[in-house]
C-alpha positions in Angstrom: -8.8 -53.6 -31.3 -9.8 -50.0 -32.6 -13.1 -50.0 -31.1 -11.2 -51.1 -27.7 -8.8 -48.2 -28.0 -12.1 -45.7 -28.6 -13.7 -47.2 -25.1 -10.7 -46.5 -23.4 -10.1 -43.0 -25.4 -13.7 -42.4 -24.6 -12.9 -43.2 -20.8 -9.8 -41.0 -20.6 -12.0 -38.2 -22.3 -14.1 -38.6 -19.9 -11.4 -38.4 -17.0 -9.9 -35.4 -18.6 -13.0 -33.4 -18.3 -13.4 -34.0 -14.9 -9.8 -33.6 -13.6 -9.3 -30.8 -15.9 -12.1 -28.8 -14.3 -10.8 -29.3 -11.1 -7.1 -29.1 -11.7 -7.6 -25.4 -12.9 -9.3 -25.0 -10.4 -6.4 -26.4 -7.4 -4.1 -24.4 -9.7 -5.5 -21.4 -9.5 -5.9 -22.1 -5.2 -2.2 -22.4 -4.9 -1.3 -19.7 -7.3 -3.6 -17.2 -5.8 -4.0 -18.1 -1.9 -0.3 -18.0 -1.2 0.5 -14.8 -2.3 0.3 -11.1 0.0 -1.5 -9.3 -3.1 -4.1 -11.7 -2.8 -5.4 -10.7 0.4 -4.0 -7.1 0.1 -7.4 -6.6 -2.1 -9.0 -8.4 -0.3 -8.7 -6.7 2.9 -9.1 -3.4 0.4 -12.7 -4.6 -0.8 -13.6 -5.6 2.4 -12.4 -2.3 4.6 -10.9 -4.8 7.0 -7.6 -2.0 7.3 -9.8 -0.8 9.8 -9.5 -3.6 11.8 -5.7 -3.3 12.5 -6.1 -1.1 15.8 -7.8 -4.5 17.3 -5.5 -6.8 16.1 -2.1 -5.0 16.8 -3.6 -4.4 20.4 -3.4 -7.9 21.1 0.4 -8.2 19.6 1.7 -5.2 21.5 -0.1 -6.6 24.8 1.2 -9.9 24.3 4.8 -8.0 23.9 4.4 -6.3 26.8 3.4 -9.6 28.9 6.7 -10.8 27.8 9.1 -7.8 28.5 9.4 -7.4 32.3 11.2 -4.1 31.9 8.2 -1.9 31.1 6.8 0.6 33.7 4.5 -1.1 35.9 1.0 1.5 34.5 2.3 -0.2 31.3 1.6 -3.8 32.6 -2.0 -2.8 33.5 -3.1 -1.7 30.2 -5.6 -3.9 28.7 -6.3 -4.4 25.5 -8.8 -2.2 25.3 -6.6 0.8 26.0 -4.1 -0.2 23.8 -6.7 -0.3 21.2 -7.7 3.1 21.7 -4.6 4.2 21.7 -3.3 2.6 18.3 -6.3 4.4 16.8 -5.8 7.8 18.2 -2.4 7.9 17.2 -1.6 6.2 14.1 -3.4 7.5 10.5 -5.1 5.1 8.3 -2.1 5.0 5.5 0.3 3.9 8.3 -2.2 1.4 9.8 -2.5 -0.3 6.2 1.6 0.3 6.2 1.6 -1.6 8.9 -1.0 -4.5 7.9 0.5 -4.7 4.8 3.8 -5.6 6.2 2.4 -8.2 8.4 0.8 -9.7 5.4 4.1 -9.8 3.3 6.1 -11.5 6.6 3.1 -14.0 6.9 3.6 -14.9 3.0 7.5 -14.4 2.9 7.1 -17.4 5.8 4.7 -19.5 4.4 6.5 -19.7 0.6 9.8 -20.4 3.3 11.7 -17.3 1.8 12.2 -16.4 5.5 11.9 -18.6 8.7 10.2 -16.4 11.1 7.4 -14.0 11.1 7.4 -10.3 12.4 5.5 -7.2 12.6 7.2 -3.7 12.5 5.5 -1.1 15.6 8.4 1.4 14.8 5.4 4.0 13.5 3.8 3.3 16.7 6.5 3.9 18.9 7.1 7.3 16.7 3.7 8.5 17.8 4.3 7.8 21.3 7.4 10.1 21.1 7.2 13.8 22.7 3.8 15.7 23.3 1.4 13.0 21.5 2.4 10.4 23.5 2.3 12.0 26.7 -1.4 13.0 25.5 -2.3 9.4 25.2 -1.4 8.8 28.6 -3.4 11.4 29.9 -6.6 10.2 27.6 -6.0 6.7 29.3 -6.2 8.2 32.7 -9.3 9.9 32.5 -11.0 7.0 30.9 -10.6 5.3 34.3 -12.2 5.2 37.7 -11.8 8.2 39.5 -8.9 7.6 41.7 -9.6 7.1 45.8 -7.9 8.8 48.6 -5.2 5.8 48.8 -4.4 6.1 45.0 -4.2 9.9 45.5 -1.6 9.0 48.3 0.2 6.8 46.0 0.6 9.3 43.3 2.4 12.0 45.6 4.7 9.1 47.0 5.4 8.1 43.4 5.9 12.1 42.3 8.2 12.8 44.8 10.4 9.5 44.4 9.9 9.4 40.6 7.5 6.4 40.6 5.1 4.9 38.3 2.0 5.8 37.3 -1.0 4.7 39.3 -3.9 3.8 36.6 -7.4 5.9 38.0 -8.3 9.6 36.8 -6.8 11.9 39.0 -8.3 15.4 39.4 -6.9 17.9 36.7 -4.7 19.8 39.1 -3.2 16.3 39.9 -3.1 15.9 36.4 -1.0 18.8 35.3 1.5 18.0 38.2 1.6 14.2 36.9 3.2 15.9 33.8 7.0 15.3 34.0 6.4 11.8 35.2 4.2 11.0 32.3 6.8 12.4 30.4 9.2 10.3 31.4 7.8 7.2 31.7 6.1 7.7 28.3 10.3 7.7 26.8 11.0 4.5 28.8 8.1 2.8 27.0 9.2 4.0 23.5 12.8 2.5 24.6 11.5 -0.7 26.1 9.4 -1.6 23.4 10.9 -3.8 20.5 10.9 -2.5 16.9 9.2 -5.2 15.9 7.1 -8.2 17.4 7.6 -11.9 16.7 4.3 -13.5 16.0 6.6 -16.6 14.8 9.9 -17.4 15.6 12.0 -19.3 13.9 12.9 -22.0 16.9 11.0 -24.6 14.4 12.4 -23.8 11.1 13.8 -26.9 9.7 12.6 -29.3 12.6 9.5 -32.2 11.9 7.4 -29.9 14.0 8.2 -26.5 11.7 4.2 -26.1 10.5 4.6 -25.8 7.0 6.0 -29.0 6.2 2.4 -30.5 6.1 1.7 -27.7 4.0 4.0 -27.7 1.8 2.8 -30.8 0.7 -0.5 -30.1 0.3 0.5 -27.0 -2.2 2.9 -29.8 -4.0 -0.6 -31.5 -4.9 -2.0 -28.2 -6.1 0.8 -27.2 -8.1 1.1 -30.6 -10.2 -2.2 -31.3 -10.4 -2.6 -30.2 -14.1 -0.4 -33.2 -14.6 -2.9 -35.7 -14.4 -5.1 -34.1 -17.0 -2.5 -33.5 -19.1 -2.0 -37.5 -19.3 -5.4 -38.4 -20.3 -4.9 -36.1 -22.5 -2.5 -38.0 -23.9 -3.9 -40.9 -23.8 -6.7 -40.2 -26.1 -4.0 -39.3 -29.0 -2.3 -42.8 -28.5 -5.7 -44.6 -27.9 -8.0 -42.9 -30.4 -6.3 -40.3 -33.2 -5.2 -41.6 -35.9 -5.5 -38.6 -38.3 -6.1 -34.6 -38.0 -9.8 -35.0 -38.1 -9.7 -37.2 -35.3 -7.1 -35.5 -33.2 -9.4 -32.2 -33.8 -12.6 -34.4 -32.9 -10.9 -36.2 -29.7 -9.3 -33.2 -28.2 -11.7 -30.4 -29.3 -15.0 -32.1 -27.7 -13.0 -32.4 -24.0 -11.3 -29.0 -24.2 -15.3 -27.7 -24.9 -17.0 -29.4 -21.9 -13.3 -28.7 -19.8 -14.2 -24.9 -20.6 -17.6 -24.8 -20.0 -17.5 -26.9 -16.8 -14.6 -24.3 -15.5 -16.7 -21.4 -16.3 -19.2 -22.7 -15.0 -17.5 -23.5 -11.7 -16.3 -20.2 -11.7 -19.9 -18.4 -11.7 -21.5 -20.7 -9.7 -19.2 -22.2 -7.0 -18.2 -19.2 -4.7 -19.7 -20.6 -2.2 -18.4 -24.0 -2.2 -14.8 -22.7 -2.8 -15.6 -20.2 -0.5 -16.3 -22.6 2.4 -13.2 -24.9 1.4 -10.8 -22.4 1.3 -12.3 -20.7 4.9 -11.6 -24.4 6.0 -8.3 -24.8 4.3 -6.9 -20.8 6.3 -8.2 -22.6 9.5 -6.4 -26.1 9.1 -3.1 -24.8 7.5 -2.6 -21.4 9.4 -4.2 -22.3 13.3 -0.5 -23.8 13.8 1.0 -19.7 13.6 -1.3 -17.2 12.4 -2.2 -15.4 16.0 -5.9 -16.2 16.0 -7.5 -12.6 16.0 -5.5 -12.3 12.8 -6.5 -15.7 11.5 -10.5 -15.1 12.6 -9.6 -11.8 10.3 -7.8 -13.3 7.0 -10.9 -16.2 7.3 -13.3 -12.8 6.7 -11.6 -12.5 3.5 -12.5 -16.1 2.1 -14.7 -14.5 0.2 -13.4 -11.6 -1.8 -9.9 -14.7 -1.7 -12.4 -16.8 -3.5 -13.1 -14.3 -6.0 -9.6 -14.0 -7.0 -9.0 -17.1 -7.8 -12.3 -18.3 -9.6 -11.2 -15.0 -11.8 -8.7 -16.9 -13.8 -10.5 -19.9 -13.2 -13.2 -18.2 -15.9 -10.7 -17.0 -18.1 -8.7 -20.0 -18.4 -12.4 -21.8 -19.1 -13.3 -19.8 -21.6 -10.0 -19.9 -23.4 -10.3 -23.9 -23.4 -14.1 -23.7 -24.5 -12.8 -21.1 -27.3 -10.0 -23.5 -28.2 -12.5 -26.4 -28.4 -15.2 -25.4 -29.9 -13.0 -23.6 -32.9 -11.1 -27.2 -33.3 -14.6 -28.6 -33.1 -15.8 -27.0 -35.9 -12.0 -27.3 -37.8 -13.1 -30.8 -37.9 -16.5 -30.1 -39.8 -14.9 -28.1 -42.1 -11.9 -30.5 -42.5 -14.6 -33.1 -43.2 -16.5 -31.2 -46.2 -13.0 -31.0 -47.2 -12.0 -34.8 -47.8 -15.8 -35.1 -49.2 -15.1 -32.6 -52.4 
């Protein structure tokens, strides 16, 4: 019966190392890939602030395409001159304001602390206020095709009955008389514009089809998966200790290998964890992460990686620590019983 109770201690030792290794390491995912600060750093390390311009371009055009009550030249912006735009006028500390934000309503969403996800372009609609943003009108203009004689036409109809702007580079003369009409229409687009943009709204919340359900679910499994170590764990002191020797013995040996197998998945799996956790953004944010922004926060896998094989190591070195001293408690507590 007691050499039964070793196999099976010997078994659940076994199990323990394994699942332990990899339940610090699930641990760790849900700890560290659901939090803002996370990928704060990461897009820090990376220099990926830069890319904001790009991104916000495509959330302000896609606000536009939904407000009708923009000035027509507003409507024909591309992305591209909205880009140029956002970087012209807003400086780097406001653009990482501004991403920073967006990264806490992503989070603040996905841990369902709110039910909707939005971005604040209050900074931006500041810049566009007064002579700056009438400037950025003007820089759009002459970065298009010279305007033809028919445009031209247009532009005088439209000055004297207080019209849009026709998108083409006028002649500077033009240009200067364009002025109060630039002007204005420059105010109705800071007023028409929203404070902030909904990248998700909350029509799902609470419904089968809200998109974190499935995840939730997923981090459920992350978050008790120490459990399952902790029960072989177990096991071996019902199954195998009968005494402080072998309690020191049976647990010190698995906490060892559990260490050493953690740190060693910590120094040499990046790149699997890496690519798991790239697949894992792509599955679990594709159903509301705008996809420029997701192609962005999958850039960060990496450096997201990093951060969470970090206390991966530590952890694995505590449990190695912890082993081997109980490991050698057991030597010394054999000399011990042998005087």
């Amino acid at each position: 019966m007691q050499t039964l109770g070793k196999f099976i201690a010997a078994i659940c030792a076994f199990l323990f190392i394994v699942t332990g290794v990899i339940a610090l390491l699930l641990f760790n995912i849900e700890r560290k890939a659901f939090s803002s600060a996370t990928y704060k750093q990461a897009f820090e390390n990376q220099n990926l602030y830069q890319r904001m311009p790009a991104i916000l371009s495509n959330i302000v055009t896609t606000s536009v395409i939904q407000n009708p009550n923009l000035p027509t030249f507003v409507e024909t912006l591309t992305v591209a001159d909205w880009e140029s735009t956002i970087s012209s006028v807003l400086p780097p500390q406001e653009l990482k304001a501004i991403t920073d934000d967006a990264l806490d309503s992503i989070f603040e969403y996905v841990n369902r602390r709110t039910n909707s996800v939005t971005v604040s372009i209050v900074p931006l609609k500041s810049h566009l206020i007064g002579p700056s943003g009438a400037e950025v009108v003007r820089r759009i203009l002459r970065a298009q095709p010279a305007c033809t004689p028919e445009q031209l036409q247009e532009i005088a109809l439209g000055f004297l009955s207080g019209g849009d702007i026709i998108l083409c580079s006028p002649p500077e003369d033009v240009m200067a008389l364009l002025q109060p009409v630039i002007e204005s229409q420059t105010q109705f687009l800071v007023v028409a514009l929203p404070d902030e943009v909904t990248l998700v709204s909350d029509v799902l919340s609470g419904t089968p089809n809200d998109p974190r359900l499935r995840l939730n679910n997923v981090r459920l499994i992350l978050l008790v998966s120490p459990l399952l170590p902790i029960t072989f764990l177990l096991a071996i002191l019902v199954f195998a200790v009968r005494d402080l020797k072998g309690w020191l013995n049976w647990w010190g040996w698995p906490f060892l290998m559990t260490g050493a197998g953690s740190v060693l998945v910590a120094l040499l799996g990046s790149p699997v964890v890496g690519l798991i956790v790239r697949g894992f953004m792509q599955r679990q944010g594709a159903g509301f992460i705008p996809p420029i922004l997701l192609s962005t926060l999958q850039e960060t896998a990496g450096s997201v990686t990093r951060e969470i094989l970090k206390p991966v190591a530590i952890g694995g070195l505590i449990l190695a620590v912890s082993g081997l001293t109980m490991v050698i408690a057991a030597l010394f507590v054999v000399r011990r019983n042998d005087i």
